[in-house]
MARVO-557905 format. One record per residue (C-alpha): residue number from 1; y, x, z negated; residue in three letters. Coordinates in steps of 0.05 Angstrom, whole numbers, always signed. Each point is the difference from the previous one (the first is absolute). Last residue first. Layout:
// residues N
{NUM, {Y, X, Z}, ALA}
...
***
This chain:
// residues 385
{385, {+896, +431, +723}, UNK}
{384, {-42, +29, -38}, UNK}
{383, {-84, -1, +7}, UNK}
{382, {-3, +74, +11}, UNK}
{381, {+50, +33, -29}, UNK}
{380, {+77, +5, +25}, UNK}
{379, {+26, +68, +26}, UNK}
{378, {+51, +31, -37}, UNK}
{377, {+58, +23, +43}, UNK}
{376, {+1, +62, +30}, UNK}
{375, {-7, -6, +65}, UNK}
{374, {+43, -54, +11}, UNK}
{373, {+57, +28, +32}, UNK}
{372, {-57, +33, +47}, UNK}
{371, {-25, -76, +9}, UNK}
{370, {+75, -28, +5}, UNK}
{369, {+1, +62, +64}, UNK}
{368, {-63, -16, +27}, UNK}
{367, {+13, -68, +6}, UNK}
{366, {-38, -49, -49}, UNK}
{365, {-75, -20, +10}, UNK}
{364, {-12, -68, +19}, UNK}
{363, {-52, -25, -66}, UNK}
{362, {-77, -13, +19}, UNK}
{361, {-43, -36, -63}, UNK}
{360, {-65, +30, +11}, UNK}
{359, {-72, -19, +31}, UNK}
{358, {-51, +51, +8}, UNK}
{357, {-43, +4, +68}, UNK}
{356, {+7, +79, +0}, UNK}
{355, {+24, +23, -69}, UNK}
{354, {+76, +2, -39}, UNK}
{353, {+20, +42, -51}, UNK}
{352, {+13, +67, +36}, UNK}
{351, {+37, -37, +51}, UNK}
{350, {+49, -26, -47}, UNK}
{349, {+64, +24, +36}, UNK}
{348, {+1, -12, +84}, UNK}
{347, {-39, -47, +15}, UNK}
{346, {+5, -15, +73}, UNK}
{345, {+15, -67, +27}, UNK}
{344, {-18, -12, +73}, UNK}
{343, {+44, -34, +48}, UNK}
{342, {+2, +55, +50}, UNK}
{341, {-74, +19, +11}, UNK}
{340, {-29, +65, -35}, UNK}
{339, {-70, +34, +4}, UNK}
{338, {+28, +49, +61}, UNK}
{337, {+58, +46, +9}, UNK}
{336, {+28, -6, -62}, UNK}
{335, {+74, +34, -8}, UNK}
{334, {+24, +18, -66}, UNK}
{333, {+59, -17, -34}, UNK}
{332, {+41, +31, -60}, UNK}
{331, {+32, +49, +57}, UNK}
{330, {-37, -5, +65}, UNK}
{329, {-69, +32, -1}, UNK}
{328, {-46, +4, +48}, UNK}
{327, {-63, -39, +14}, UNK}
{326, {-57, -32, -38}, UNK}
{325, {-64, -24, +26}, UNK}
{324, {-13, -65, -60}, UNK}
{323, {-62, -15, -40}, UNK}
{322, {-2, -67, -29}, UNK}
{321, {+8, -23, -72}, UNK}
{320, {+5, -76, -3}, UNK}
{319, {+41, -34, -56}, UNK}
{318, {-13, -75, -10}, UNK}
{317, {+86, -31, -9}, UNK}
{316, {-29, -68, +29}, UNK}
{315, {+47, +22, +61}, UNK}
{314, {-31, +63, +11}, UNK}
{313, {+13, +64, -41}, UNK}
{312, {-23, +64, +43}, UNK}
{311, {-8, +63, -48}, UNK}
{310, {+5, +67, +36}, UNK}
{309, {-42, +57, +22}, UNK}
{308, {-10, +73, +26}, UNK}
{307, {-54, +37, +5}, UNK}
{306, {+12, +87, +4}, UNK}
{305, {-42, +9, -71}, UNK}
{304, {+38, -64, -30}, UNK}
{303, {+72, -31, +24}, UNK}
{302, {+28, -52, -30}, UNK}
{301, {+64, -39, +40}, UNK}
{300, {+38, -44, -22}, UNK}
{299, {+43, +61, -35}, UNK}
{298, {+23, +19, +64}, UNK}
{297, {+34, -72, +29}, UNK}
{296, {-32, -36, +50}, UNK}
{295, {+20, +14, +81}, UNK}
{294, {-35, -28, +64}, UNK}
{293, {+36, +36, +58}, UNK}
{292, {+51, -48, +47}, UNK}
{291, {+4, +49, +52}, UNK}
{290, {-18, +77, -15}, UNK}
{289, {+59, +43, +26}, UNK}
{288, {-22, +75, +14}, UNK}
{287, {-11, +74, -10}, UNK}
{286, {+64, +15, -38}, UNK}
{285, {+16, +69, -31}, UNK}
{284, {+4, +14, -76}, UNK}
{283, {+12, +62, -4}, UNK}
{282, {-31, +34, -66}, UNK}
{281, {+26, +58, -45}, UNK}
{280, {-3, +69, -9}, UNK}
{279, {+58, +52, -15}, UNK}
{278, {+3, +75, +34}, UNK}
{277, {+56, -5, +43}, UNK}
{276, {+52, -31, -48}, UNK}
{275, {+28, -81, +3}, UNK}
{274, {+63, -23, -47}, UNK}
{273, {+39, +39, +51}, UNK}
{272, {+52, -55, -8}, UNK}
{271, {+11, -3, +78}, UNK}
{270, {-82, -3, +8}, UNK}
{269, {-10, -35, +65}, UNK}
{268, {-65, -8, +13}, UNK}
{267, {-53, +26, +61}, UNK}
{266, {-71, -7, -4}, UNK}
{265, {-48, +46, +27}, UNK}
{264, {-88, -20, +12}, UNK}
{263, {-49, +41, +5}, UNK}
{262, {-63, -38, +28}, UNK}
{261, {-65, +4, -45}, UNK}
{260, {-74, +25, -1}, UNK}
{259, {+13, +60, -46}, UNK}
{258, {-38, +45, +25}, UNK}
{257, {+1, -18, +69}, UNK}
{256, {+72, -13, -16}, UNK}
{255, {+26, -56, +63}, UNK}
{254, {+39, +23, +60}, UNK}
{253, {+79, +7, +31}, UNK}
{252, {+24, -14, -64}, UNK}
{251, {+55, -61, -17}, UNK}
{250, {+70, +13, +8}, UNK}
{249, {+56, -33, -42}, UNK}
{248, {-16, -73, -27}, UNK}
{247, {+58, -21, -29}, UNK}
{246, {+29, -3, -71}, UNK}
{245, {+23, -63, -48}, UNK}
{244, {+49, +18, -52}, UNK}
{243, {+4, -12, -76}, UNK}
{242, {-57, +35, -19}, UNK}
{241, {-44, -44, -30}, UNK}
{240, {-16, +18, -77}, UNK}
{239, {-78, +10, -23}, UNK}
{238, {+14, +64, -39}, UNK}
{237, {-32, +45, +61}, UNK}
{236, {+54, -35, +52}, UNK}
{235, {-16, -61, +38}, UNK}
{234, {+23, +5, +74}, UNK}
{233, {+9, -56, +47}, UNK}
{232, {-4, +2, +72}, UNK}
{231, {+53, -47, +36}, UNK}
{230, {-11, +39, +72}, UNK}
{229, {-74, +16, +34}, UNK}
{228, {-36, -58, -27}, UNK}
{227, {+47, -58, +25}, UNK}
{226, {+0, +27, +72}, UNK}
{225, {-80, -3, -13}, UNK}
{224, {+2, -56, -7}, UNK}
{223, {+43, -29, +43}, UNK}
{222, {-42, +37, +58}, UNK}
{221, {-61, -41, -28}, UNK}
{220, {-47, +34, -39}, UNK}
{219, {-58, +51, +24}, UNK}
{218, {+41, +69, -16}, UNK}
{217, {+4, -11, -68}, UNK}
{216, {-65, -32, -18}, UNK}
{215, {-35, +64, +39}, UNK}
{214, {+43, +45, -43}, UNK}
{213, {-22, -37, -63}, UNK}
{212, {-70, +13, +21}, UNK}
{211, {+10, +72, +22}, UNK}
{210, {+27, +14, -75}, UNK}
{209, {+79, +15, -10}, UNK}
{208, {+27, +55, -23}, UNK}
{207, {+62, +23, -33}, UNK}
{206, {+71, +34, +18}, UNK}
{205, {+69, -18, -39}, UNK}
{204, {+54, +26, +42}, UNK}
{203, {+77, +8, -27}, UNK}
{202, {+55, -16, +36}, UNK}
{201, {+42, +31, -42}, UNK}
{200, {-40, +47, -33}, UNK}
{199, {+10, +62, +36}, UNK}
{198, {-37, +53, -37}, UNK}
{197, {+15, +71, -6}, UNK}
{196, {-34, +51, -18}, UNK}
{195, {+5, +72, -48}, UNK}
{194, {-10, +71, +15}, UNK}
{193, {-59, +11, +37}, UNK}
{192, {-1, +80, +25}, UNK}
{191, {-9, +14, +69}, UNK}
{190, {-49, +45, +7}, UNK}
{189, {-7, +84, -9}, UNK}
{188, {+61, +5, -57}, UNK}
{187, {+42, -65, +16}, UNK}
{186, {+29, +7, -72}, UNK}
{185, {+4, +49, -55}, UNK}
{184, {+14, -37, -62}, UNK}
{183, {+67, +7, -45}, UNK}
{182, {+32, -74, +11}, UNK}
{181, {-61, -49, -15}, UNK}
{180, {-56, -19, +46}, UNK}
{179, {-42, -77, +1}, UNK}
{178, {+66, -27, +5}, UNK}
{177, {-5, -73, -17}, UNK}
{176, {+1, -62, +49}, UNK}
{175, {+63, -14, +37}, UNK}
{174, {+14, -67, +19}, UNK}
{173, {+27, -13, +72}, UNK}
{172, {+52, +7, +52}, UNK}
{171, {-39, +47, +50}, UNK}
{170, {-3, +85, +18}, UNK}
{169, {+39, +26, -64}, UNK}
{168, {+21, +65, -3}, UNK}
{167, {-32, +69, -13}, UNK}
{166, {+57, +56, +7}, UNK}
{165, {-45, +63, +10}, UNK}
{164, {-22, -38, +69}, UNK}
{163, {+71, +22, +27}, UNK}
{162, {-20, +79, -10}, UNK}
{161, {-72, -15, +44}, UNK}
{160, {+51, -31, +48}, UNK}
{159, {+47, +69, +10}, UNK}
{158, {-57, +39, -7}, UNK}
{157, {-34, -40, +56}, UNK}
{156, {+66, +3, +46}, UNK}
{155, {+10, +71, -8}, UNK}
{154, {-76, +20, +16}, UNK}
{153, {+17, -45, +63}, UNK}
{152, {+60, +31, +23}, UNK}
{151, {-34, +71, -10}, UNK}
{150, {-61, -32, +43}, UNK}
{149, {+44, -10, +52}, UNK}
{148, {+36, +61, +2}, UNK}
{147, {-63, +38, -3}, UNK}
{146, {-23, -44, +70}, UNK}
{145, {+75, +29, +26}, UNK}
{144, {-9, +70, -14}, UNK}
{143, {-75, -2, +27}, UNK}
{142, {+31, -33, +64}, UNK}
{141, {+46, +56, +10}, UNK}
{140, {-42, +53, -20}, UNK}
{139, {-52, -22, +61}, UNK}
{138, {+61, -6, +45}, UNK}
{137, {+23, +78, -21}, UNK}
{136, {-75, +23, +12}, UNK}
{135, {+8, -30, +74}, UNK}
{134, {+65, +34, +14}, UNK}
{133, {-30, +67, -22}, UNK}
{132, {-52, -12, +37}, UNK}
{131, {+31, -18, +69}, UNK}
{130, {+35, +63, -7}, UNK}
{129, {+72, +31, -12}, UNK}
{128, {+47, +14, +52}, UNK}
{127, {-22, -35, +55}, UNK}
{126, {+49, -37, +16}, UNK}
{125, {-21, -68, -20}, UNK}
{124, {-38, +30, -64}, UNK}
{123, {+78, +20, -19}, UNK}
{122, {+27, -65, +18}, UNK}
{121, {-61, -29, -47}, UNK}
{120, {-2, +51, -63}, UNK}
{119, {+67, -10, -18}, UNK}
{118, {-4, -76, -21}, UNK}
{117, {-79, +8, -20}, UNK}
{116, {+29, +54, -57}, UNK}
{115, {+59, -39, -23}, UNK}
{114, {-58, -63, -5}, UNK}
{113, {-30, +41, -39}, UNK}
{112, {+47, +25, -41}, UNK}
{111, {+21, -66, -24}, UNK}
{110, {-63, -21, -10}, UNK}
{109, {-17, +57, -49}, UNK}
{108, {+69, -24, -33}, UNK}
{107, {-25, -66, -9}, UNK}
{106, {-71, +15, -29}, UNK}
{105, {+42, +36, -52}, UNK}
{104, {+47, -60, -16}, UNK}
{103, {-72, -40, -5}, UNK}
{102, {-21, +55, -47}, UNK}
{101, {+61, -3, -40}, UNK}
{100, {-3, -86, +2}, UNK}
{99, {-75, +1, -29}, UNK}
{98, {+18, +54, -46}, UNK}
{97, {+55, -41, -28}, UNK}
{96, {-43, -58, -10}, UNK}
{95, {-57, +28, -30}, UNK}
{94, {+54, +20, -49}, UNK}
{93, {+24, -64, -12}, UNK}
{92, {-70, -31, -9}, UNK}
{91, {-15, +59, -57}, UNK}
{90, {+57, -32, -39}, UNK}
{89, {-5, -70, +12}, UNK}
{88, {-35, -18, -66}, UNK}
{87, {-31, -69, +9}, UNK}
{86, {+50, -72, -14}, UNK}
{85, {-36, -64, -17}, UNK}
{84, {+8, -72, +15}, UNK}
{83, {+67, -3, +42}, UNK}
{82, {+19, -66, +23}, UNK}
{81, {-12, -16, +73}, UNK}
{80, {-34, -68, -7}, UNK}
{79, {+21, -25, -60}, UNK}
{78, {-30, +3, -70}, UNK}
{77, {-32, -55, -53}, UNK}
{76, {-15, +31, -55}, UNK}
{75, {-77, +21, -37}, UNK}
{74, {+21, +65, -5}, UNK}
{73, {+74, +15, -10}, UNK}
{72, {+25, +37, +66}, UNK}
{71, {+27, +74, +11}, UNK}
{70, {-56, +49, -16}, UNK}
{69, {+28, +70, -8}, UNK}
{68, {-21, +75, +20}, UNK}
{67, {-78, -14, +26}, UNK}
{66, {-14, +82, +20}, UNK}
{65, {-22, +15, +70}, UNK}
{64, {-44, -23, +62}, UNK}
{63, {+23, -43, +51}, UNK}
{62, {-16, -74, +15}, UNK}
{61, {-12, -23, -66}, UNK}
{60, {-21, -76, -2}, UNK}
{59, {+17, -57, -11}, UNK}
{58, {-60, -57, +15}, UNK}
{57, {+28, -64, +34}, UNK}
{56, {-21, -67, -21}, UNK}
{55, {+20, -63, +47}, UNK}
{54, {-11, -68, -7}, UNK}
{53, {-21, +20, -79}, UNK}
{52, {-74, -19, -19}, UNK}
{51, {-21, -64, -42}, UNK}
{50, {-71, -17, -16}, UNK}
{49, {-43, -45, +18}, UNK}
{48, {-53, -64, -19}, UNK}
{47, {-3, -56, +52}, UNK}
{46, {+9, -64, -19}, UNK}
{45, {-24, -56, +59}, UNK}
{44, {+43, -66, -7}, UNK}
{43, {-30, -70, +24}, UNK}
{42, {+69, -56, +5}, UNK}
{41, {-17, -61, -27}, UNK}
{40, {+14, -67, +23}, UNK}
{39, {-9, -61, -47}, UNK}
{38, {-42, -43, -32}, UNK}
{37, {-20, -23, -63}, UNK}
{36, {-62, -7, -40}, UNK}
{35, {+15, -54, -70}, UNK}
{34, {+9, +29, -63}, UNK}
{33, {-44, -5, -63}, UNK}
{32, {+14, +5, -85}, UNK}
{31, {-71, -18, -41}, UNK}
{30, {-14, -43, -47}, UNK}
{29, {-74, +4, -38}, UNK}
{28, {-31, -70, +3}, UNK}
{27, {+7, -41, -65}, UNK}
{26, {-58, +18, -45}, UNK}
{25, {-48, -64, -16}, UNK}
{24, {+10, -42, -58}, UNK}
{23, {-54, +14, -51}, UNK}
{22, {-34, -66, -26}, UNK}
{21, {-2, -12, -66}, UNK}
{20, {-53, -13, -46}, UNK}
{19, {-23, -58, -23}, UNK}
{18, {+10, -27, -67}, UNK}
{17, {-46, -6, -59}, UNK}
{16, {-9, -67, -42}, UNK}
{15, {-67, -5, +34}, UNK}
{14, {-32, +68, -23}, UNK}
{13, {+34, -31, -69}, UNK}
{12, {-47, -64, -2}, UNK}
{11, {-60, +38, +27}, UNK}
{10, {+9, +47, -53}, UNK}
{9, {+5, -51, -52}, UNK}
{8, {-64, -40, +24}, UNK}
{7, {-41, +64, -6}, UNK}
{6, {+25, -1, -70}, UNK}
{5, {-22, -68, -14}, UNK}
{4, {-72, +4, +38}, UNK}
{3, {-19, +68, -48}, UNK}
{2, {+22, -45, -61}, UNK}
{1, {-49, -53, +17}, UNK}
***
């Protein structure tokens, strides 16, 4: 009896027990998206290169002697025709004045000789002296006037080997420094390197480009490829544009065997001499005009091991992920060549959250500039609105 009472009981208070709960089911994950647009973009090639001056002329020492005086500040800007350095004219001079004593020498000899040809022929004429004494007077003659003429020229090659001891200026450019100081022998054996000079405005920037970009080049339309040689940008090694455009120059006669690309020279104007031969950068040269390209912005699009892919969002808001063929690049945008149709929403934050066939609550994502505004503002958590 008392083992049917308490079983009663707990019967009574299993009854009195409520049911649980039900969980309610996590709200789907939000995500930001933007729709594929349109638009013409112009297809760049960069090509990698360095600068070098339009024209760089080695000085050197012409003559041999002492380095007196250097007349320029290295690293200025000089003229053509001002004076660089100055050699010790000394031993010059007195090449000089034996040059012009033996030329006055050579003179005299052919001053007698041609005394000794002037009396020799009425005499020969009458017989009064012979045919070989005439003849030898000729031959004297003409040796006279041949050492005449190489007096005259021993005077006029000490007279220029003593102008090359004044070193001037060839161009208007920028000196580099002296590689010799004042006190060195110079011009002993070879023609000693003393400094060089750059011009640097225009200045050439020269790179190469690969046989396929060449091919590109050369294959689009003659607007084009107007377009591509003139309008080239240059972006400096601290990411900066320099602020004019160049030209295309010359191109090589033949492609690098070694190598396996085209030399290419650009020309740009460089008034501020911001540019010096020696710096890298990359042209940016135009290949062509792609019509009404597919673009989504960058951050759309995941990329994993050389695959890329975005998030499609129909119009129940059910993400696909779908493999995409990507293009180039055109500031926060990226081209797609294939996977994309306009109309298409692409997520484009809250990827990482989101899985193929998954629905999700889609918000329009805000410009790039509010979402760069934005960027540091707290982000809400999952389930706030």
């Amino acid at each position: 009896m008392l083992a049917a009472v308490s079983m009663a009981a707990v019967l009574a208070a299993a009854c009195e027990k409520k049911p649980a709960a039900t969980a309610a089911p996590a709200p789907p994950p939000e995500v930001y998206v933007a729709d594929v647009v349109t638009k013409d973009v112009p297809v760049y090639v960069e090509l990698v290169g360095q600068a070098v001056g339009y024209q760089d002329v080695e000085i050197r020492a012409r003559v041999e002697g002492f380095l007196e005086t250097m007349k320029f500040q290295e690293g200025s800007f000089v003229r053509k025709g001002d004076l660089l350095y100055e050699i010790d004219r000394k031993p010059l001079e007195a090449g000089l004045a034996a040059a012009k004593a033996d030329q006055a020498t050579a003179q005299a000899r052919l001053e007698k000789a041609n005394n000794d040809v002037t009396r020799y022929r009425p005499l020969e004429a009458k017989q009064a002296v012979s045919k070989q004494e005439l003849d030898n007077a000729l031959a004297a003659q003409d040796a006279a006037t041949a050492q005449v003429e190489a007096a005259k020229a021993a005077v006029e090659k000490a007279t220029l080997d003593l102008s090359y001891t004044r070193v001037t200026a060839p161009i208007d450019g920028l000196a580099g420094t002296t590689l010799v100081k004042p006190g060195n022998l110079v011009g002993r054996g070879q023609n000693t390197l003393l400094t060089t000079i750059s011009q640097i405005n225009p200045i050439l920037f020269r790179a190469g480009v690969t046989e396929a970009d060449y091919l590109r080049i050369v294959r689009n339309s003659a607007g084009a490829r107007a377009g591509a040689r003139s309008g080239i940008q240059l972006t400096l090694a601290d990411g900066t544009v320099f602020p004019r455009t160049g030209t295309v120059s010359t191109v090589d006669r033949a492609v690098d065997p070694n190598t396996g690309t085209l030399g290419v020279q650009f020309e740009f104007p460089n008034p501020g001499q911001l540019l010096r031969p020696g710096q890298f950068g990359r042209a940016r040269v135009l290949l062509d005009t792609k019509a009404k390209a597919l673009l989504v912005p960058q951050r759309a699009v995941q990329e994993l091991q050389n695959l890329h892919s975005v998030g499609i969002v129909d119009a129940e808001n059910k993400v696909t992920i779908r493999n995409v063929k990507v293009g180039p690049r055109v500031d926060a945008l990226w081209v797609i060549e294939e996977g994309v149709k306009l109309g298409d929403r692409v997520v484009v934050e809250g990827m990482q959250r989101v899985q193929d066939g998954m629905m999700v609550a889609a918000t329009v994502a805000p410009p790039e500039g509010a979402a760069t505004a934005t960027a540091g503002a707290t982000q809400p958590k999952a389930g706030e609105k």
